[in-house]
C-alpha positions as CSV (number, residue, x, y, z in Angstrom):
1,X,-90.9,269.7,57.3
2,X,-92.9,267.2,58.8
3,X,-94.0,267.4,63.1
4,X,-95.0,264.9,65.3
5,X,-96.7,265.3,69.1
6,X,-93.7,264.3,71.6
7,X,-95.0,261.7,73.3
8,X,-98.3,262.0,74.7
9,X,-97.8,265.7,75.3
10,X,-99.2,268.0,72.8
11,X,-96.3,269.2,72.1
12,X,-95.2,269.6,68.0
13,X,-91.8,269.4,67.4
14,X,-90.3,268.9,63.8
15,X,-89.1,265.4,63.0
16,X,-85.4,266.9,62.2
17,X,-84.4,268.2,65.5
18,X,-80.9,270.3,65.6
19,X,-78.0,268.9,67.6
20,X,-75.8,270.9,68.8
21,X,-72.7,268.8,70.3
22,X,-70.9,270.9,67.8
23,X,-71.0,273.9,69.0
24,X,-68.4,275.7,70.7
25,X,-66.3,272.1,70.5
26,X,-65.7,271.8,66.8
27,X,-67.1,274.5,65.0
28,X,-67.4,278.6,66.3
29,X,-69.7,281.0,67.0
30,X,-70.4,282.4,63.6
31,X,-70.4,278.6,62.0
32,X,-72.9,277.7,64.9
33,X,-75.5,280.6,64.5
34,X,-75.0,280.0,60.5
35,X,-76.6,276.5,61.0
36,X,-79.6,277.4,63.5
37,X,-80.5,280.4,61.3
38,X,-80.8,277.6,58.0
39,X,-82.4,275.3,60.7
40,X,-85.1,277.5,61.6
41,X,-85.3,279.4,58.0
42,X,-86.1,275.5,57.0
43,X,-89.0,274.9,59.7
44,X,-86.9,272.7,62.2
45,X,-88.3,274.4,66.0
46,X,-86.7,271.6,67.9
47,X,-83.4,272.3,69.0
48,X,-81.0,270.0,71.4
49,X,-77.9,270.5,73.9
50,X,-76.9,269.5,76.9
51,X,-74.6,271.3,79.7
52,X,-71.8,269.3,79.3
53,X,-71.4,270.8,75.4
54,X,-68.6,272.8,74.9
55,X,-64.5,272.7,73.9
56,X,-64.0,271.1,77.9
57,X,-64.8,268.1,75.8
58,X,-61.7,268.4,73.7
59,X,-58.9,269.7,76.2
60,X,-57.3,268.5,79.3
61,X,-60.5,269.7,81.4
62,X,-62.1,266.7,82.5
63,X,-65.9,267.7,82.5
64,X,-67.9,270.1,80.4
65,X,-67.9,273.9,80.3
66,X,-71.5,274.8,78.4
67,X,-70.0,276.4,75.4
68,X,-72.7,275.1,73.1
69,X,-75.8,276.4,75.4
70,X,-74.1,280.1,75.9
71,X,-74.1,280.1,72.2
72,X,-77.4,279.2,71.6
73,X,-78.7,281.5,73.9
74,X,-77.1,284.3,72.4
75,X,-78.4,283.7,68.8
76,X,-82.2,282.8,69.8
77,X,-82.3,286.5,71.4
78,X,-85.4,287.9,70.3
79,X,-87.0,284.5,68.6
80,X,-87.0,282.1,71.8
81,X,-90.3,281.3,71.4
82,X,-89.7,280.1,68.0
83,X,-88.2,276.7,69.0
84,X,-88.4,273.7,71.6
85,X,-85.0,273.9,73.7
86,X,-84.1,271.0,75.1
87,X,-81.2,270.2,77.2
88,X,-79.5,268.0,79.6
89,X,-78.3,267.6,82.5
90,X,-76.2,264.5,84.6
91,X,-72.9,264.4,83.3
92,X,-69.5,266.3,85.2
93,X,-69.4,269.6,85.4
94,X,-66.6,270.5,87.6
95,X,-64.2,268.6,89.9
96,X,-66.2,268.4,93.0
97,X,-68.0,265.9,94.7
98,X,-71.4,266.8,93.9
99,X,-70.4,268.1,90.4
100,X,-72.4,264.9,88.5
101,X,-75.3,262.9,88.7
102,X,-79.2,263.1,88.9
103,X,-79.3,264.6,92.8
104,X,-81.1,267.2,94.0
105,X,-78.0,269.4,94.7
106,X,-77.0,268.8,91.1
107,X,-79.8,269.2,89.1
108,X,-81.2,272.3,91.2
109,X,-77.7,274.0,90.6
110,X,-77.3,272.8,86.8
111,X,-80.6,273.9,85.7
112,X,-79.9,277.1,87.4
113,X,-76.6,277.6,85.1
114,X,-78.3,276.2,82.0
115,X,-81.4,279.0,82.4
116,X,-78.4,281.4,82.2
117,X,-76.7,280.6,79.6
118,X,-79.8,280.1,77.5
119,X,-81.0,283.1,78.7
120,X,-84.7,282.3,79.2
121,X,-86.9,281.9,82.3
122,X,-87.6,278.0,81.2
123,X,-86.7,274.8,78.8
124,X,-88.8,273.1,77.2
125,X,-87.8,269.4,77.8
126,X,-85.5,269.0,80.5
127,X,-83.4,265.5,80.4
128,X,-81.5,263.5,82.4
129,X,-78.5,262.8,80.5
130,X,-77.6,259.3,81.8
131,X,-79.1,257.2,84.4
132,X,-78.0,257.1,87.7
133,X,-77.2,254.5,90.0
134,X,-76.0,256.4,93.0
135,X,-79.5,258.2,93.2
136,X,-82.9,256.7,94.3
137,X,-85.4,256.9,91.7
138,X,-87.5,259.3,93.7
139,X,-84.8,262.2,94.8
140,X,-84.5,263.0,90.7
141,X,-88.2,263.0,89.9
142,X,-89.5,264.8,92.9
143,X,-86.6,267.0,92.0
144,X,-87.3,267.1,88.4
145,X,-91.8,267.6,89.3
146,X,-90.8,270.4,91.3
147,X,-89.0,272.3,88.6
148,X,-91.9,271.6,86.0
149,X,-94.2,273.1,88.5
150,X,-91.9,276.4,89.4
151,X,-92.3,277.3,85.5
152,X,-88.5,276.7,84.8
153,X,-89.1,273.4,83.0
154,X,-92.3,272.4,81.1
155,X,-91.5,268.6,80.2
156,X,-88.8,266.2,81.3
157,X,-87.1,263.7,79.5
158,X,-84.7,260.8,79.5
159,X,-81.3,259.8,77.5
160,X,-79.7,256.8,77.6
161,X,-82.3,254.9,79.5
162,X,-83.5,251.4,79.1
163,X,-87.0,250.2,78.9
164,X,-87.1,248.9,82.2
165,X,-85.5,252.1,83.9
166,X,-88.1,254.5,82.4
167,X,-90.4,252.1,83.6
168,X,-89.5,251.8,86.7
169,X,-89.4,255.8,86.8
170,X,-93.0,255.7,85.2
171,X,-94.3,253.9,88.1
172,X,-92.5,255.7,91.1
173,X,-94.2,258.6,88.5
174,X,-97.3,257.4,89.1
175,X,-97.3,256.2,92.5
176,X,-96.1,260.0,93.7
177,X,-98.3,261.9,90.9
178,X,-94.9,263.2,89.9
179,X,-94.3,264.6,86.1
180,X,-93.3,261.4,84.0
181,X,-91.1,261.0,81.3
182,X,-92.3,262.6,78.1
183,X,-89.3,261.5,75.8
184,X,-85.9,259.1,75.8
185,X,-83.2,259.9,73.7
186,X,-81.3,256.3,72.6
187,X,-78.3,256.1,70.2
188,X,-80.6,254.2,66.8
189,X,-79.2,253.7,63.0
190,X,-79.3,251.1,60.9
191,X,-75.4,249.7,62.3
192,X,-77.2,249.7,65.6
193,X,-80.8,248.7,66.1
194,X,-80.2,247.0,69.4
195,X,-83.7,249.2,70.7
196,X,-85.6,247.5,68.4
197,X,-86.0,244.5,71.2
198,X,-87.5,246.2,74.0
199,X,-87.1,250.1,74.2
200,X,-89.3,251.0,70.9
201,X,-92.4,248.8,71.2
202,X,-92.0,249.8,75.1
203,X,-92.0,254.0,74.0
204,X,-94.9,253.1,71.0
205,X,-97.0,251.1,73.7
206,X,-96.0,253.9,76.8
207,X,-97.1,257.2,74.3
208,X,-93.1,257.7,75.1
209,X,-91.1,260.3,72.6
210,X,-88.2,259.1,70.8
211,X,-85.3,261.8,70.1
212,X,-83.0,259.8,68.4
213,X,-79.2,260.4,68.2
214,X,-76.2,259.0,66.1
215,X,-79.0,258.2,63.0
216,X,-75.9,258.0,61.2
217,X,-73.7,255.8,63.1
218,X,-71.6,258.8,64.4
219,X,-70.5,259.4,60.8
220,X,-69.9,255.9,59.5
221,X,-73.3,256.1,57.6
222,X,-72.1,259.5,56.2
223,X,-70.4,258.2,53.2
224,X,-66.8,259.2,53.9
225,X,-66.0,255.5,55.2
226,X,-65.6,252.9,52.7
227,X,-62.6,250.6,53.8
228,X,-61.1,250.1,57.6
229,X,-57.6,252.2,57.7
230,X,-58.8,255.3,54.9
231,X,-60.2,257.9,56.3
232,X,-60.5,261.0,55.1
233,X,-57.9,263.6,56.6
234,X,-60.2,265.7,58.7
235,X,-62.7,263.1,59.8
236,X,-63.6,262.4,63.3
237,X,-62.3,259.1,62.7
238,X,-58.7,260.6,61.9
239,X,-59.0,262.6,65.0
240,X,-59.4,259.8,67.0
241,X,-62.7,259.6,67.7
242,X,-63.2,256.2,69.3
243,X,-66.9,256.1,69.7
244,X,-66.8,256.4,65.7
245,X,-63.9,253.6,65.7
246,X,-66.0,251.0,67.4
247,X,-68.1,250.6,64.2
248,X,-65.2,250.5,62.3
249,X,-65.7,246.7,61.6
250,X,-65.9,244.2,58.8
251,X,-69.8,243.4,58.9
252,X,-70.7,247.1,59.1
253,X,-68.4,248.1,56.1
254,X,-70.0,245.3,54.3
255,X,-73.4,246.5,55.3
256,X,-72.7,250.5,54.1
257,X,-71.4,248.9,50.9
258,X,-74.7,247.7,50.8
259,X,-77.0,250.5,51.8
260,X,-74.8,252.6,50.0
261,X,-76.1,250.6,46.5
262,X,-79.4,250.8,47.5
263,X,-78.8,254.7,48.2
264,X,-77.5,255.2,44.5
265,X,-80.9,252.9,43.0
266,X,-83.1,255.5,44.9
267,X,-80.8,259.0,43.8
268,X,-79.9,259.8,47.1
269,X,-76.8,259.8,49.1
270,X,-75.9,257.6,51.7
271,X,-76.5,259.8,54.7
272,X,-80.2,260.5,53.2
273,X,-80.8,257.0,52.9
274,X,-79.8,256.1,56.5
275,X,-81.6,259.4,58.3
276,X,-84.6,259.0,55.9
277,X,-85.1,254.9,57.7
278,X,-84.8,256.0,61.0
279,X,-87.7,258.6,60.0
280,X,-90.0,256.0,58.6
281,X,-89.6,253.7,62.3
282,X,-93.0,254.3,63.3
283,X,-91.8,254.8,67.0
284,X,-89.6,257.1,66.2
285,X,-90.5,261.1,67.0
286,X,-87.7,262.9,66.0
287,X,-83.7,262.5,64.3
288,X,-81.3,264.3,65.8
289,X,-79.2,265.9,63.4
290,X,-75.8,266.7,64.8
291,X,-74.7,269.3,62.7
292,X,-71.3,271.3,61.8
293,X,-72.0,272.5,58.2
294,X,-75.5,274.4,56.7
295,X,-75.8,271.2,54.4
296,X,-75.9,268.5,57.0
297,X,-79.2,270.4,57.9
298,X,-80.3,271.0,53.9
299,X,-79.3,267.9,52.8
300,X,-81.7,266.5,56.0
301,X,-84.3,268.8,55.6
302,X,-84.5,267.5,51.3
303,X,-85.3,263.5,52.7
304,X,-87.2,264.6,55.5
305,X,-91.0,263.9,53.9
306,X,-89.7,261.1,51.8
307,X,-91.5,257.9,52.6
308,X,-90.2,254.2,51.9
309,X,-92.6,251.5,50.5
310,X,-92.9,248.1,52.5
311,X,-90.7,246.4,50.1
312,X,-87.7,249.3,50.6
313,X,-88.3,248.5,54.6
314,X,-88.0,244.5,54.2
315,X,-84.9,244.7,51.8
316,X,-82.9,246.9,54.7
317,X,-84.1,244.3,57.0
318,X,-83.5,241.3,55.0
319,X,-79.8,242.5,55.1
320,X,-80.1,242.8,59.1
């Protein structure tokens, strides 16, 4: 397992991190503390959730329930200080006004649940899970300084954030000498390099951390899809997934058809290939590796340290 600095912090965290979206939404208790035992047997002491994980995801509830942190707290009793817990915080949690969003009310409430659940005194990275429009700039980073400097979190981080926003944040950041920014966490695979443009030579010339989610195109990269209309029974896809159904189009099949050959040349599989590239993107810190069996996390752990050659990195791109 290889580790990376996040950021400009000095904080090591191990390029495979562990998603956890799974967690008390698809998979159960005993499949979820079967995964982050392998993950941490295998040297992977990044782990990430968010609040809003959990089965209120799947039912009529419309806002999250924070299955997925409850279990996680549960199985690091004892061994806390063996990883780097991340979560999130932003997205609905109940049905009230002030349920959502990056305000002070929120976060000071949320982050107040999540410590619970986790059962621990602090997080390690603290992230906003969406930007928000509704909130000045200011209200969530002076909110955000003030945890970091209570003890409860020790780094803050953003997801879903463009260039400019963290930016923007940087300098209000600055301006304030409020905590910045350590990390993002952007959707990046090789179906969707739309960061390429601005985000990742912003975070490599900023010192900013890349957690990078989706590094295998919510599951199109996985191998299971080869033709639009078949998919496998129990696939997300077949559930009706429609985040996974957007890539579900005639380029992208053509362009797994081809990464999948260049897979088979190299004596991998498919979803090795594609995690293995985002790894070797200079920029990047860290995959996220959302997983629901123990060999999505063996199988990532085996490609982890492989490194591609110049001319492996031009002929993915050539087919860009």
């Amino acid at each position: 397992m290889q580790y990376k600095k996040l950021g400009s912090t000095g904080l090591d965290v191990s390029t495979i991190c562990l998603g956890t979206m799974a967690f008390g939404r698809w998979i159960d208790e005993k499949a979820s503390l079967s995964i982050l035992d392998s993950a941490m047997e295998q040297g992977i002491n990044f782990i990430d959730t968010a609040n809003y994980y959990g089965k209120g995801q799947d039912t009529e509830i419309p806002y999250g329930t924070g299955e997925s942190e409850e279990i996680i707290g549960r199985a690091l009793k004892g061994r806390r200080d063996r990883v780097v817990l991340a979560t999130k915080v932003g997205i609905r949690m109940g049905s009230g006004k002030n349920e959502s969003g990056l305000s002070r009310a929120h976060i000071m409430k949320e982050v107040e649940k999540s410590l619970n659940r986790l059962q621990t005194d602090y997080i390690d990275l603290y992230q906003v899970h969406l930007f928000d429009h509704t909130t000045p700039l200011e209200e969530t980073l002076r909110t955000l300084d003030d945890l970091v400097r209570s003890g409860k979190v020790r780094y803050i981080g953003c997801s879903n954030y463009a260039a400019w926003q963290i930016m923007k944040s940087h300098g209000i950041s600055e301006r304030m000498n409020l905590e910045k920014y350590a990390s993002v966490q952007p959707q990046y695979n090789l179906l969707s390099r739309e960061i390429e443009q601005e985000l990742l030579p912003f975070c490599e010339s900023e010192g900013v951390g890349v957690m990078v989610y989706s590094p295998l195109g919510r599951g199109m990269l996985s191998g299971k899809y080869y033709i639009a209309g078949d998919v496998p029974a129990e696939s997300r896809a077949a559930k009706g997934e429609r985040l996974i159904q957007n890539y579900f189009t005639p380029r992208n099949f053509e362009l797994v058809r081809e990464y999948r050959e260049m897979a088979e040349r190299n004596e991998v599989s498919l979803s090795q290939f594609a995690l293995s590239w985002v790894l070797n993107q200079p920029a990047v810190t860290s995959a996220i590796v959302g997983a629901s069996k123990v060999h999505h996390v063996t199988d990532a752990v085996k490609i982890s340290d492989w490194r591609w050659t110049e001319d492996m990195l031009e002929e993915v791109n050539r087919l860009k």
